[in-house]
C-alpha positions in Angstrom: 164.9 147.9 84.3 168.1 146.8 85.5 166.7 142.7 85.6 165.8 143.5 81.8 169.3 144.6 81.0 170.8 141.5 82.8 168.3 139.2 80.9 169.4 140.6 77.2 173.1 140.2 78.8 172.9 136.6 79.3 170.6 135.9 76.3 173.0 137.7 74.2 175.7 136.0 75.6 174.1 132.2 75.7 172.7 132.2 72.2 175.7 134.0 70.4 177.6 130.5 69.8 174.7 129.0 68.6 174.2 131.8 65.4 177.6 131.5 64.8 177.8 127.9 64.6 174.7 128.1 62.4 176.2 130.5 60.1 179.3 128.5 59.5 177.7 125.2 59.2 175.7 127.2 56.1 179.1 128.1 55.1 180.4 124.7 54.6 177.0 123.7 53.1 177.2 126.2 50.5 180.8 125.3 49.5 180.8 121.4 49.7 177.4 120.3 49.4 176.6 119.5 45.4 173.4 119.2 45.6 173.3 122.4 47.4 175.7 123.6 44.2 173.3 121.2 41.3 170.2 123.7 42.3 172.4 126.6 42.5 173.9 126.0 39.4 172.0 123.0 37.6 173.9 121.4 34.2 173.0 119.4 31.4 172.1 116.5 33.8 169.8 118.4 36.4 168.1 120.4 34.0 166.9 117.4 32.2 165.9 115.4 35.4 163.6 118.9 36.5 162.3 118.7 32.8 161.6 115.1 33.1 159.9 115.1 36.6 157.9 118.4 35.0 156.7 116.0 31.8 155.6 113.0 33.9 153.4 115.2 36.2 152.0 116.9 33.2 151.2 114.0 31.5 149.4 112.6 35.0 147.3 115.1 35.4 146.4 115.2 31.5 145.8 111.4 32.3 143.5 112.3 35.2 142.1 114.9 33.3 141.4 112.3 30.7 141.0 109.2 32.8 137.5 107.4 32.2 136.9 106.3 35.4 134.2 103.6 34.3 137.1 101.4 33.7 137.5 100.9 37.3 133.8 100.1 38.1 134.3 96.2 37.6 137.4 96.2 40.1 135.8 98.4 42.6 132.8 96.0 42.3 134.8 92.6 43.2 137.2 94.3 45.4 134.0 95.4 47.6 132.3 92.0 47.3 135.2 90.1 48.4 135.7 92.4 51.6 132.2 92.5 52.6 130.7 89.1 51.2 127.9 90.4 49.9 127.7 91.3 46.1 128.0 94.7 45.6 128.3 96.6 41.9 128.5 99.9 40.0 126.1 99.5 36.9 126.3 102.9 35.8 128.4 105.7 34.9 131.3 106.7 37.3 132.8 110.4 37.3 135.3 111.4 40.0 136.4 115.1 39.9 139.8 115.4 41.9 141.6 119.3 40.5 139.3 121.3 42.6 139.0 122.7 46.3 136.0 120.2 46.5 136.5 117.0 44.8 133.7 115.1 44.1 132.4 111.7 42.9 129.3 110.7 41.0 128.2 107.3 41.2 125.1 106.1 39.0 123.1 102.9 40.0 125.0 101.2 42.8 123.4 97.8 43.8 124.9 96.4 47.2 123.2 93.2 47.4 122.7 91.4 50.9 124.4 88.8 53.1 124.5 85.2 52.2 121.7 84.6 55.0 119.5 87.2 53.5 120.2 87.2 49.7 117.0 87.6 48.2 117.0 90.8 48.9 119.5 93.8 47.7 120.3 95.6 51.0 120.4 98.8 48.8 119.8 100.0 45.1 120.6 103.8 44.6 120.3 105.7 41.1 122.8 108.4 41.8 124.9 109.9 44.1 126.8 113.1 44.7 129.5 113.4 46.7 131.6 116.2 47.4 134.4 116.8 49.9 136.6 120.0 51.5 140.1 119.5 50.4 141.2 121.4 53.1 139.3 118.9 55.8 140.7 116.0 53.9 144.4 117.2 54.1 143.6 117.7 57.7 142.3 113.9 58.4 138.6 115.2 58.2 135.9 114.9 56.3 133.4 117.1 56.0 130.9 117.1 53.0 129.6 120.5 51.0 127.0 118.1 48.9 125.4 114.9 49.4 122.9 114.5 47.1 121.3 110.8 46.7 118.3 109.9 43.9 115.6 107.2 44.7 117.5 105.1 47.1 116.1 101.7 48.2 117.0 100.6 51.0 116.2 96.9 52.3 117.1 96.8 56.1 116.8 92.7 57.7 117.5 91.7 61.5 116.9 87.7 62.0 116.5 86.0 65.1 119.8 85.9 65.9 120.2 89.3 66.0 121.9 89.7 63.1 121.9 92.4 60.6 121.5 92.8 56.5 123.1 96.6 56.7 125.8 95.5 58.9 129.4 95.3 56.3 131.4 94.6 59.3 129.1 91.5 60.5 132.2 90.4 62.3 132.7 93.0 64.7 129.8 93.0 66.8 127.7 96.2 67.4 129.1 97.9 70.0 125.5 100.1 70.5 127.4 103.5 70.1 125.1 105.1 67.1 126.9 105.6 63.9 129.3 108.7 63.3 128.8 110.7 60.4 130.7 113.2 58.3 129.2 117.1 58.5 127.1 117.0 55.9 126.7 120.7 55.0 123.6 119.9 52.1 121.5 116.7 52.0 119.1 116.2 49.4 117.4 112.9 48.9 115.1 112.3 46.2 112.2 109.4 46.6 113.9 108.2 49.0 111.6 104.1 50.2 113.1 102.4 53.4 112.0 99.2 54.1 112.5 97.4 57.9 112.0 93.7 59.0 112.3 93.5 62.3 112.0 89.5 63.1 112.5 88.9 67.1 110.1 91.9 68.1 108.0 91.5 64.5 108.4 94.3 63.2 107.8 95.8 59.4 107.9 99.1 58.4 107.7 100.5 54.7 109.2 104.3 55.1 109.2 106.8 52.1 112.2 109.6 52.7 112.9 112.9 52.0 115.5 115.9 51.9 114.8 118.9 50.2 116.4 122.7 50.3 115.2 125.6 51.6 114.1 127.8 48.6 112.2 131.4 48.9 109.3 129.9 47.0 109.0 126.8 48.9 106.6 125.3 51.1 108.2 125.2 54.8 106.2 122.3 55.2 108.2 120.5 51.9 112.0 121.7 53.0 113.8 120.0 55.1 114.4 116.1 56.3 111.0 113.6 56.2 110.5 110.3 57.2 106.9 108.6 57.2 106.3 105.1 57.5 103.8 102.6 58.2 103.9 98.8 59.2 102.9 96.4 61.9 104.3 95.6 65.1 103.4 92.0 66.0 100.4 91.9 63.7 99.2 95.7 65.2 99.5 99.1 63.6 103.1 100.8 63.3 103.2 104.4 62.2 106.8 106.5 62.0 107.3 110.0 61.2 111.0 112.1 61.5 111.5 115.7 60.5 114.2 117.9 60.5 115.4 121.2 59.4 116.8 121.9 55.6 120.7 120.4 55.6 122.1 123.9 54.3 125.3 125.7 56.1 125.1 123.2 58.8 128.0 123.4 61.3 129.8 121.1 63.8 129.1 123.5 67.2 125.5 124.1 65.9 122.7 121.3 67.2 120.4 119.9 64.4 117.0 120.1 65.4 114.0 117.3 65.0 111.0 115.7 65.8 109.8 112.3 65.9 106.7 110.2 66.5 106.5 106.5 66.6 102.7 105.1 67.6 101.8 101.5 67.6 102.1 98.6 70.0 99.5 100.2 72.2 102.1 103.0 72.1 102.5 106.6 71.6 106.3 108.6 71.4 107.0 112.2 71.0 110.3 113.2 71.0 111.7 117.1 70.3 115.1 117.6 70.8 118.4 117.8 68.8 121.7 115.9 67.6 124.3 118.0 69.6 127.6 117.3 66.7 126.2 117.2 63.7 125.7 114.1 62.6 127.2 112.0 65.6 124.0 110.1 66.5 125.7 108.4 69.2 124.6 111.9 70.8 121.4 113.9 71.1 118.8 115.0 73.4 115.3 115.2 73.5 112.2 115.9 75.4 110.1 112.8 75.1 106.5 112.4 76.1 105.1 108.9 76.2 101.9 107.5 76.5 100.1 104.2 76.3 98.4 101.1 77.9 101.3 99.2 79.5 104.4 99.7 80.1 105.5 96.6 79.4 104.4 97.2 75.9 108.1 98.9 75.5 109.9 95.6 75.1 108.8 95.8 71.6 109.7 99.4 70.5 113.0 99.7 72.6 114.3 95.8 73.6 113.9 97.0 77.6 112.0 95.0 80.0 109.5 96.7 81.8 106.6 95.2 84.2 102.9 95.3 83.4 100.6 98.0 84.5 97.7 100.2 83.7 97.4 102.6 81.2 100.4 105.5 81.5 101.0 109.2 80.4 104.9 109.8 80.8 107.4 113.1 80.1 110.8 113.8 80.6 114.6 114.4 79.0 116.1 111.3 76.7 119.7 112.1 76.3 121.7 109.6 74.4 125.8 109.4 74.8 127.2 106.8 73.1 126.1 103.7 74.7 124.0 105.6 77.9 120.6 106.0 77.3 119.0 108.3 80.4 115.6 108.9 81.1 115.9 111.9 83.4 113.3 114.0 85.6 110.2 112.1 84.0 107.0 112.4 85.8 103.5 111.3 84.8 100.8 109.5 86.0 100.5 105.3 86.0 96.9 104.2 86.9 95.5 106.2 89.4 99.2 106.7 90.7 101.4 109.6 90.2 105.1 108.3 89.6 108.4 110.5 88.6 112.6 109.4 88.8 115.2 108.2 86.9 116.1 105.4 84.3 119.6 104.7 82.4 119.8 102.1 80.4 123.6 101.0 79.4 125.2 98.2 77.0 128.0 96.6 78.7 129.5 93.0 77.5 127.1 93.2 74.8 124.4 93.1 77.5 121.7 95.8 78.7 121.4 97.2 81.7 119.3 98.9 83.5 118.6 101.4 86.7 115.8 102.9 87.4 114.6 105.0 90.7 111.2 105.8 91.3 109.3 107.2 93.6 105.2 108.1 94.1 103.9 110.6 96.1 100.3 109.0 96.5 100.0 105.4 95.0 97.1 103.4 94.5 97.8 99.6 95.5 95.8 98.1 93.1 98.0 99.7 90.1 101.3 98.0 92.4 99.1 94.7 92.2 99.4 94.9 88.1 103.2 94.8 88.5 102.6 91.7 90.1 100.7 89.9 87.7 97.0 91.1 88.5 94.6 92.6 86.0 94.4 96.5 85.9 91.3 98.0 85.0 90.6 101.6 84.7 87.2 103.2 86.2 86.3 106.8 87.0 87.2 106.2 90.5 90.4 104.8 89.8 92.2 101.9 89.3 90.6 98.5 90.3 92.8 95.0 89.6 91.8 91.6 89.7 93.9 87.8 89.6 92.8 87.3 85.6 91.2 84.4 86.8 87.2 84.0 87.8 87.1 84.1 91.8 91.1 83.8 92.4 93.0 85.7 94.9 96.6 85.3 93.8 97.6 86.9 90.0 98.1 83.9 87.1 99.9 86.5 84.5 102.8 84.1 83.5 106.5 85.4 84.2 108.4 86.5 81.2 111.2 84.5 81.8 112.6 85.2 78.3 112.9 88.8 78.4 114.0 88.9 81.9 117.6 86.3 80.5 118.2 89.4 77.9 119.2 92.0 80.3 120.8 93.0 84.1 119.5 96.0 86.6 118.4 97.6 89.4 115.1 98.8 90.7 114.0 100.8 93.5 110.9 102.3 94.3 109.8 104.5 97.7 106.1 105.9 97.8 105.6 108.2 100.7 101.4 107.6 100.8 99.5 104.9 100.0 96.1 105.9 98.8 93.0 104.7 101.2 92.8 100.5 100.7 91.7 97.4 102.8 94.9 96.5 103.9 95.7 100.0 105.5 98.9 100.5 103.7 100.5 103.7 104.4 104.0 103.4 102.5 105.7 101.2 100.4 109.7 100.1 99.9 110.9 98.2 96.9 113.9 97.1 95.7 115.2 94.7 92.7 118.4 93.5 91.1 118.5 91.4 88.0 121.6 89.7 87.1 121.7 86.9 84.7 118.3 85.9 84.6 118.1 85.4 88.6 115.8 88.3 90.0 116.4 89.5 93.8 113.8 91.5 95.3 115.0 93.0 98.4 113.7 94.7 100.2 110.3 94.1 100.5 108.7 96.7 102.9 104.3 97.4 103.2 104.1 99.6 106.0 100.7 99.7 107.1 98.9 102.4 109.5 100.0 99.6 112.5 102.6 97.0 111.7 104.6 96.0 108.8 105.6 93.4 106.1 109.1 92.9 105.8 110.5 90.2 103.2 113.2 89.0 100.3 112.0 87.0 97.4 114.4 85.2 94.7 113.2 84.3 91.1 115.6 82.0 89.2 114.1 82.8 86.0 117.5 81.0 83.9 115.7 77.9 82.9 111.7 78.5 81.0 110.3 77.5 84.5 111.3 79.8 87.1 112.2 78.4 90.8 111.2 80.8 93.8 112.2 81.4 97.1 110.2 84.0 99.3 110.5 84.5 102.9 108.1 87.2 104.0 107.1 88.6 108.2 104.3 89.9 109.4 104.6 92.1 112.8 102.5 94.2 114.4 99.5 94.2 111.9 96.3 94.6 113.9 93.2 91.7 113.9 90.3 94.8 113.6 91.7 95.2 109.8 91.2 91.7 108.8 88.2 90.6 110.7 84.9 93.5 110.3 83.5 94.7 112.9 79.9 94.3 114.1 77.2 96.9 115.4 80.3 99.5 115.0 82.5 97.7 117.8 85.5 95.6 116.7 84.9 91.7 116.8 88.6 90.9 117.7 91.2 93.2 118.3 95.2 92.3 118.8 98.5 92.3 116.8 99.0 89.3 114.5 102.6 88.3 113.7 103.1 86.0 110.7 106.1 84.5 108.2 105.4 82.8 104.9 108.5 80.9 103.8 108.0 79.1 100.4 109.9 77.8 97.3 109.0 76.0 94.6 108.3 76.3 90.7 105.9 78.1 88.8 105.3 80.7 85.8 103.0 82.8 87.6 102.4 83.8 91.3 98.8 81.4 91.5 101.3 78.1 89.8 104.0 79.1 92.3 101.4 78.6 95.3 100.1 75.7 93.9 103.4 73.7 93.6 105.1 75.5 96.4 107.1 73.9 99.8 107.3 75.6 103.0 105.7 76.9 105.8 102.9 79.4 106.8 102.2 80.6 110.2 100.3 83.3 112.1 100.8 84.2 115.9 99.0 86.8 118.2 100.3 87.0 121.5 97.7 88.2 123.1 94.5 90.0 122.2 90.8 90.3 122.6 87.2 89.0 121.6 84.0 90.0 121.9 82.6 87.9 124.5 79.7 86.6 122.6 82.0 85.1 119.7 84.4 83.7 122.1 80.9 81.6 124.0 80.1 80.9 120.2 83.6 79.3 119.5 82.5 76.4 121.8 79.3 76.9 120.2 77.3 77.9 123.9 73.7 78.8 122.8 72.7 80.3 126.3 75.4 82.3 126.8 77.1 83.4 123.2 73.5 83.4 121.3 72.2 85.9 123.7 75.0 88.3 124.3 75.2 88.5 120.8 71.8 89.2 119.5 71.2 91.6 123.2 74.5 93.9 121.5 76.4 92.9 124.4 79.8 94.8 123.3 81.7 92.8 126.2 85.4 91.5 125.9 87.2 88.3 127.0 91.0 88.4 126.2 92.6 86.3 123.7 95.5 84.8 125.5 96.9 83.2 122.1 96.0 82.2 118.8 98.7 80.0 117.1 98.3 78.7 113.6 100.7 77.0 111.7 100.9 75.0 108.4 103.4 72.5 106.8 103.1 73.5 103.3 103.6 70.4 100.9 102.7 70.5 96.7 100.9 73.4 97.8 98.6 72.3 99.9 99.0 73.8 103.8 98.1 71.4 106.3 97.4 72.6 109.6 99.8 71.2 112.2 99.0 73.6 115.2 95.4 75.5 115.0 94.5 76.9 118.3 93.0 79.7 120.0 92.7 80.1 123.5 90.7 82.7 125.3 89.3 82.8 129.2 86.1 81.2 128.6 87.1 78.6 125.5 89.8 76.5 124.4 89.1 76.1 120.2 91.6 73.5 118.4 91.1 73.0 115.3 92.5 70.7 112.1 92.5 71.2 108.3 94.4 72.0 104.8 94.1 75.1 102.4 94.5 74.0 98.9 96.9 77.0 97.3 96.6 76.3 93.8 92.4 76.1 94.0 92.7 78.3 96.6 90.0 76.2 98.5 89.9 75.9 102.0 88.7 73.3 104.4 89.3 73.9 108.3 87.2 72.1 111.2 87.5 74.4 114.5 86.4 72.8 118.0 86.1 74.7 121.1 86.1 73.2 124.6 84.8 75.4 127.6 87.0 75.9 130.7 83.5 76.7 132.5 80.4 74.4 133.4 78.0 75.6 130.5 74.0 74.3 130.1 72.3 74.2 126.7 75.5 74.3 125.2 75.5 72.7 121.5 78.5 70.6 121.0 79.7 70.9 117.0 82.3 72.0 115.4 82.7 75.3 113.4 83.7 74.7 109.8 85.6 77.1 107.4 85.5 76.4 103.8 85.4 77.6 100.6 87.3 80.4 98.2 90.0 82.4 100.3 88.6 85.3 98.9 84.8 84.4 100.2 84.9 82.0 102.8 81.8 80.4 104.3 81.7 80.3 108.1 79.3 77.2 108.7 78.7 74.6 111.4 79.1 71.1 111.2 75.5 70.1 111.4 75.8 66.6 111.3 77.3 67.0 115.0 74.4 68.8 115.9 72.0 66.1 114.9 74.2 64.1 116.9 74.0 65.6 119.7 70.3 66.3 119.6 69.6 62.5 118.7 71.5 61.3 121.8 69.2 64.1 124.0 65.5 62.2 122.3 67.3 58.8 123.1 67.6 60.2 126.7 64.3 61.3 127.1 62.4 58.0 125.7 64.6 55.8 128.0 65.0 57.9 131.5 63.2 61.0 132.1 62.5 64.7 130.4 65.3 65.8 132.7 67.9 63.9 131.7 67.5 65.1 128.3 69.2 68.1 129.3 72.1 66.3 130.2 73.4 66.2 126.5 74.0 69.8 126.7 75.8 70.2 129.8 79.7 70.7 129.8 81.5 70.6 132.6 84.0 73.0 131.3 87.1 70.9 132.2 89.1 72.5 129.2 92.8 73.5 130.4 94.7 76.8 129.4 96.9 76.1 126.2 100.7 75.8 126.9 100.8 79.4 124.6 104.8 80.1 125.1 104.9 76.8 123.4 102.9 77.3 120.8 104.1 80.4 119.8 107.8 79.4 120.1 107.2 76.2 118.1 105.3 78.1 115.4 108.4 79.1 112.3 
């Protein structure tokens, strides 16, 4: 209480100056201010000037009231044409209401013609339309509308090639992707409403009737509300469009505005259900979208985003839009035979999209990863099973889209825990990918397989319309049974392989890239082990490998290196160290693999290191498709060898026939630290 009384003290005692200041400076006003004393105590002169400023506003607002607005249609009409180049008129009636708490406008049969690169067509032709507007809002800076009401508008909407637009008034500010902004419109109704869209980069058309209608008791729910429906083509398919929203009646700005929307065409279906959060920013909204269709890459057409090929898809999550931000958030679905789920935003920035995606699989099947890469997918009952596109090819021909990839920048990465059951015994997979104008980094690069791994980079220059290359890929750890089958259930060779491809070159497609590429190829195993009857067979030793191997002898002879290593030139890999050197043989061989036929053609001769009888000196050949390749021998060394042993036999004796088929086994151990160090 007694801080209280000490407050109103000093208050008291601060402010008191200041009233009485006030007070006398109204004092002096009063006495020597005249026009303080004129409205006080008006004469002649002020009466007459109030009387006068009383007769001119009359006489405006009887000139309002009386005004007949049509007079200004012809300078509305040239003042518009001249600020937005384009020919735009008011043919009809003009009525603008202003004395009331809602002043409206009613323009009949506006005609806003289009820009000089698209005049034959009128961008839009309306019969009527109603405006109203809260005075209140406007006083306020706002706007907000109590009636729109529009009456068979036609509406003509053009983007060229160049990415310019017929709707666009301000062509020379560029669109900054934010959605447009519109005022609370509290009732819509539009009246046989026609839309028409040419879309010419992606080629699309679209011929869209519209709708608004009010809620009424009597009414159909089914005819109140917002409709869209349209039909077209989309690159000479199918294009169908359908939007609906609630009735436009007591809409507020803190209530969300409900719709739905389907779009299906381009191998495509959409669903979204969601709502504009501020009514009507559409910069804003969010949806639950479910989409569906046979590639992915299919998108590029509907939405102007890059995606890969791959097999049919079935996709769900939450679209949310704010301003320029586009997210994809919490989708999950099923691509292929694979499950996939994660994350994508795509963002304008410097008039350029971006985009980030993060994705992840639970249980992938690699033949739907190999359609990402160019292969074929195709969809059986037992899952998904790619091929290369092209009859008896290996490597993927699908040309790069080098186009699309020059339109936008991103990021890309991709984890799945398990690899579905496959040849290669892949268990997991790691990718990453950054896009940055038109130059695509892959990094990593990471197949992890149920022993060993493939670890690599790869760099796609995709700014010119033929892309340049560079891929530098390792091989560790990755064990010989997986590649080579066994036989009579024991493993044929066994071992860990270690390997590096390091190429570069042009090409639109992975099979063009091989065929022009420049590098190297090599594959190393330390050490390892053979079945003893293929390692007699590699120096082609009838008596010994022939019978172990058809007797089921399961015996091993260790491997103590294998070493090949190509100089890869226009494609074609020519074998500059082939060798592989077990206890019993020494086998070099010589050779080139065509990459872009993808034909091989290797010779392999083995050499004993022990003294062998009935041995059958010939090479082993390898030729044929990499993906079937025919183990043969070179029979023309055989017939040879057997013509020198009937030459012995009508010149010397029966026993000396024999001596064409001994070896003396005087083969050395290869220099295999060398070898293996001089492989890249």
């Amino acid at each position: 209480m007694k801080d209280r009384l000490n407050w109103r003290g000093w208050r008291d005692g601060a402010l008191a100056p200041v009233g009485v200041r006030a007070r006398a400076f109204g004092g002096w006003v009063r006495e020597n201010d005249p026009v303080y004393r004129a409205f006080r105590h008006p004469g002649p002169v002020e009466k007459g000037a109030a009387l006068g400023v009383l007769i001119l506003f009359a006489a405006l607002v009887v000139f309002l009231l009386l005004f007949d607005w049509n007079w200004l249609r012809g300078p509305i009409g040239r003042w518009a044409s001249v600020q937005y180049d384009r020919e735009i008129a008011l043919n009809g009636d003009l009525d603008v209401k202003l004395f009331s708490w809602t002043p409206s406008v009613t323009v009949n049969q506006l005609t806003v013609g289009g820009p000089s690169w698209a005049r034959d067509e009128d961008t839009a032709r309306v019969s009527r339309i109603e405006a109203s507007a809260r005075l209140s809002r406007l006083l306020r800076g706002q706007i907000e509308m109590p009636l729109l009401a529009i009456t068979r508008p036609q509406l003509v909407l053009i983007a060229d090639e160049e990415g310019r637009r017929s709707w666009d008034l301000n062509a020379d500010r560029p669109d900054d992707g934010r959605g447009a902004r519109l005022p609370l419109i509290e009732r819509l109704v539009i009246t046989d409403g026609a839309l028409s869209v040419e879309e010419r980069r992606r080629g699309i058309t679209l011929e869209a009737v519209v709708n608004a209608r009010e809620a009424a008791a009597s009414a159909d729910p089914g005819q109140t509300g917002f409709r869209l429906e349209g039909e077209g083509e989309i690159n000479g398919a199918p294009l169908t469009l359908t939007i609906e929203g609630g009735a436009f009646v007591n809409i507020r700005r803190d209530r969300p505005y409900r719709f739905t929307a389907e779009l299906e065409g381009a191998r495509t279906r959409l669903r979204a259900d969601g709502a504009i959060t501020r009514p009507f920013d559409l910069g804003s909204f969010q949806a639950r979208l479910a989409m569906r269709g046979q590639d992915l890459n299919d998108l590029y057409a509907l939405t102007g985003v890059v995606a890969p090929n791959t097999p049919p898809y079935e996709l769900a999550g939450t679209l949310t839009r704010d301003a320029t931000l586009w997210t994809f958030a919490d989708f999950a679905g099923r691509v292929g035979s694979s499950d996939l789920a994660g994350d994508l935003k795509v963002d304008r920035i410097d008039d350029r999209l971006r985009v980030e995606a993060d994705l992840t699989s639970r249980s992938l099947d690699l033949d739907d990863l190999a359609a990402v890469l160019g292969a074929q997918p195709q969809v059986t009952s037992g899952g998904t099973v790619a091929h290369s596109g092209a009859p008896g090819k290996l490597l993927p021909d699908a040309p790069l889209q080098t186009d699309r990839l020059r339109q936008m920048d991103g990021r890309l990465s991709f984890k799945a825990g398990s690899v579905k059951r496959n040849t290669f015994a892949v268990r997991q997979v790691d990718l990453g990918a950054a896009l940055k104008d038109g130059i695509l980094n892959l990094d990593p690069v990471s197949f992890t397989f149920s022993q060993g791994e493939l670890n690599g980079t790869a760099r796609i220059d995709a700014t010119d319309d033929m892309p340049n290359s560079t891929v530098d890929f390792r091989l560790s750890g990755y064990p010989l049974e997986a590649i080579i089958p066994a036989r009579d259930g024991a493993p044929t060779v066994t071992g860990r392989a270690l390997g590096r491809a390091k190429l570069e070159g042009p090409g639109r497609s992975i099979s063009e890239f091989a065929g022009r590429s420049n590098g190297s190829l090599s594959l190393v195993v330390p050490q390892g082990r053979i079945r003893s009857a293929f390692a007699e067979l590699l120096g082609i030793n009838v008596g010994a490998g022939l019978r172990r191997l058809f007797s089921g002898d399961v015996s091993e002879s260790p491997i103590r290196c294998a070493v090949a290593d190509f100089t890869v030139r226009g494609g074609t890999a020519t074998a500059r160290t082939l060798v592989i050197d077990t206890d019993v043989v020494l086998t070099k061989g010589e050779g080139a693999i065509d990459l872009g036929s993808e034909q091989m053609n290797l010779r392999l001769d083995g050499e004993t290191k022990k003294p062998r009888l009935l041995r059958v000196w010939a090479p082993i050949t390898v030729s044929g498709p990499l993906q079937q390749p025919r183990i043969g021998v070179d029979t023309g060394a055989v017939a040879a060898q057997a013509g020198i042993t009937g030459l012995l036999g009508a010149l010397v004796a029966p026993v000396a026939a024999l001596f064409a088929f001994v070896d003396p086994g005087l083969a050395e151990d290869a220099d295999c630290g060398g070898l293996i160090a001089g492989a890249r």
